[in-house]
C-alpha positions in Angstrom: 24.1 8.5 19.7 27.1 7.8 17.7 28.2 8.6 14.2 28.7 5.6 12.4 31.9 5.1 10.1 30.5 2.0 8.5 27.5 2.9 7.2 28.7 2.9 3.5 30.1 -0.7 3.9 29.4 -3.0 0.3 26.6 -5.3 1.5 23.3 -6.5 0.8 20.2 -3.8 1.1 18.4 -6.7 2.4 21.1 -7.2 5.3 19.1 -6.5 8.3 22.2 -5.3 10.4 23.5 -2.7 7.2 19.5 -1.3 6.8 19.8 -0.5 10.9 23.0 1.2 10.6 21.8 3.3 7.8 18.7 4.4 9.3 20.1 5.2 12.8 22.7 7.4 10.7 19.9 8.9 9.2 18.1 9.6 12.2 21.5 10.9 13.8 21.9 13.4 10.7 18.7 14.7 11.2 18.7 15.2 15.2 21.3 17.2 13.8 20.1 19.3 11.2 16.8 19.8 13.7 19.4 20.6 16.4 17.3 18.0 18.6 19.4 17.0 21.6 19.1 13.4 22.1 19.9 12.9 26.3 18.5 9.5 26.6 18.7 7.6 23.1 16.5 4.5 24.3 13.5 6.6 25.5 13.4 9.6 23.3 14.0 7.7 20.2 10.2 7.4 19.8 10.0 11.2 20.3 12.6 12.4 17.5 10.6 10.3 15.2 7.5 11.7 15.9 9.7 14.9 16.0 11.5 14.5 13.0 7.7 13.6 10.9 6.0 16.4 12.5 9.0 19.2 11.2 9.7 17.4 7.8 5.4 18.0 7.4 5.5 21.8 8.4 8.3 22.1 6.5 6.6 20.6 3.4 3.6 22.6 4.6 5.2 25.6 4.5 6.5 25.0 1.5 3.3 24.3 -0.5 1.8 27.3 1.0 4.5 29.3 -0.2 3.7 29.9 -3.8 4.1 34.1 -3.8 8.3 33.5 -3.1 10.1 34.9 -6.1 7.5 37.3 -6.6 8.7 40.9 -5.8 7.2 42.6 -3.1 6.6 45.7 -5.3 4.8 43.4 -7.8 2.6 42.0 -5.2 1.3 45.3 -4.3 0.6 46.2 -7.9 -1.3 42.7 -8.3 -3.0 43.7 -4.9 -4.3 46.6 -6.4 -5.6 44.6 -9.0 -7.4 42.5 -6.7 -9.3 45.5 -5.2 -9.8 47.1 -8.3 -11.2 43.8 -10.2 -13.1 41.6 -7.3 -15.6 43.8 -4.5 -14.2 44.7 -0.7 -16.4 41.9 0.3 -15.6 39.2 -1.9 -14.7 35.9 -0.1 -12.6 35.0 -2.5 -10.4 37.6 -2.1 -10.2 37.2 1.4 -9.9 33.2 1.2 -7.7 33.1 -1.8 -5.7 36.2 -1.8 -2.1 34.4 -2.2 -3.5 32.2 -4.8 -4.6 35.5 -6.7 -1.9 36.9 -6.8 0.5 34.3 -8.1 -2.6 34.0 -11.0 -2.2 37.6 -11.6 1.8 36.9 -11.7 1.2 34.3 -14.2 -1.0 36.2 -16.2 1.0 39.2 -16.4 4.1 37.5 -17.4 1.8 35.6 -20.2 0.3 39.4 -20.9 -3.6 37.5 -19.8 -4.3 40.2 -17.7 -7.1 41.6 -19.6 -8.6 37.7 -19.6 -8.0 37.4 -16.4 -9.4 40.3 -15.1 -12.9 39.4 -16.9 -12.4 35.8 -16.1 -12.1 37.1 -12.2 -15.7 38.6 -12.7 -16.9 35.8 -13.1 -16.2 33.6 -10.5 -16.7 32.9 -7.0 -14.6 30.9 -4.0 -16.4 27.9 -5.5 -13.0 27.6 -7.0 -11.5 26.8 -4.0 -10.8 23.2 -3.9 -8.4 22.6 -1.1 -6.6 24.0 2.1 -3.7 24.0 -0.1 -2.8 26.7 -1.9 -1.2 25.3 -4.5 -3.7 23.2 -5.2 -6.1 26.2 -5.0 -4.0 27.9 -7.6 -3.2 25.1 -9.9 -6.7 24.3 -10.2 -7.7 28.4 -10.9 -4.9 28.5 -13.7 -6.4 25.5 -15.2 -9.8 27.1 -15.4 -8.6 30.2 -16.3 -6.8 28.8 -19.2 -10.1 27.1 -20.0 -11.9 30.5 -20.2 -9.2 31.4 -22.0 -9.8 28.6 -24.5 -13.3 28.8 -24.8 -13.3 32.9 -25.8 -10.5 32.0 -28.3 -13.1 29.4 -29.9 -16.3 32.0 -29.5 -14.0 34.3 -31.4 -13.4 32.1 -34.3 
């Protein structure tokens, strides 16, 4: 496939001919980035579609289920330790939400929660679990966490 110099032209969005150029560039940029050889342009167009939607959704995947980066390896063993200390060996929530766990214990150490959290963890089970996606997972644990939290604040007063 070509690179096309005129894809920046002033015309219409609506110009059938200018929205053509502009997505085959796009497509060609992304062959690229993907490093997807394109050998036969006519009948492997369908495939680098399909090829390009099925990398751009592991890649957003990935990055959804990514939620311990920026987290220090050495703090993830502390908040490990946490974990074992806090929930029993056998707990399935430990073993089906273990990177959601640890960013909550992240969160809640940064926010000094711990203490909470670790009574809050006590008290719940993988009925938490909402979702394959662990940020979903996590967002919805920090949400009822905070909710505990808000509830003992108001039993206090």
């Amino acid at each position: 496939m070509k690179k096309k110099k005129d894809v920046n032209k002033n015309k219409s969005t609506k110009d059938k001919k200018v929205v053509k150029n502009k997505v085959d560039h796009i497509l060609y940029l992304m062959k690229e980035f993907l490093g997807i050889e394109d050998n036969d342009a006519l009948s492997n167009e369908e495939n680098v579609e399909n090829d390009v939607c099925d990398n751009t959704q592991n890649s957003v995947q990935k990055i959804e289920n990514n939620i311990l980066e920026g987290i220090e390896q050495e703090d993830i063993e502390f908040y490990e330790t946490m974990i074992e200390d806090v929930l029993p060996s056998n707990s399935e929530l430990a073993q089906k939400a273990h990177d959601e766990l640890v960013k909550l214990i992240d969160y809640s150490c940064e926010k000094d929660y711990d203490m909470a959290l670790e009574k809050w963890l006590k008290t719940i089970d993988e009925s938490v679990l909402i979702s394959n996606n662990k940020t979903e997972n996590y967002n919805n644990m920090k949400k009822r966490f905070i909710e505990y939290m808000l509830n003992q604040e108001k039993n206090v007063a």
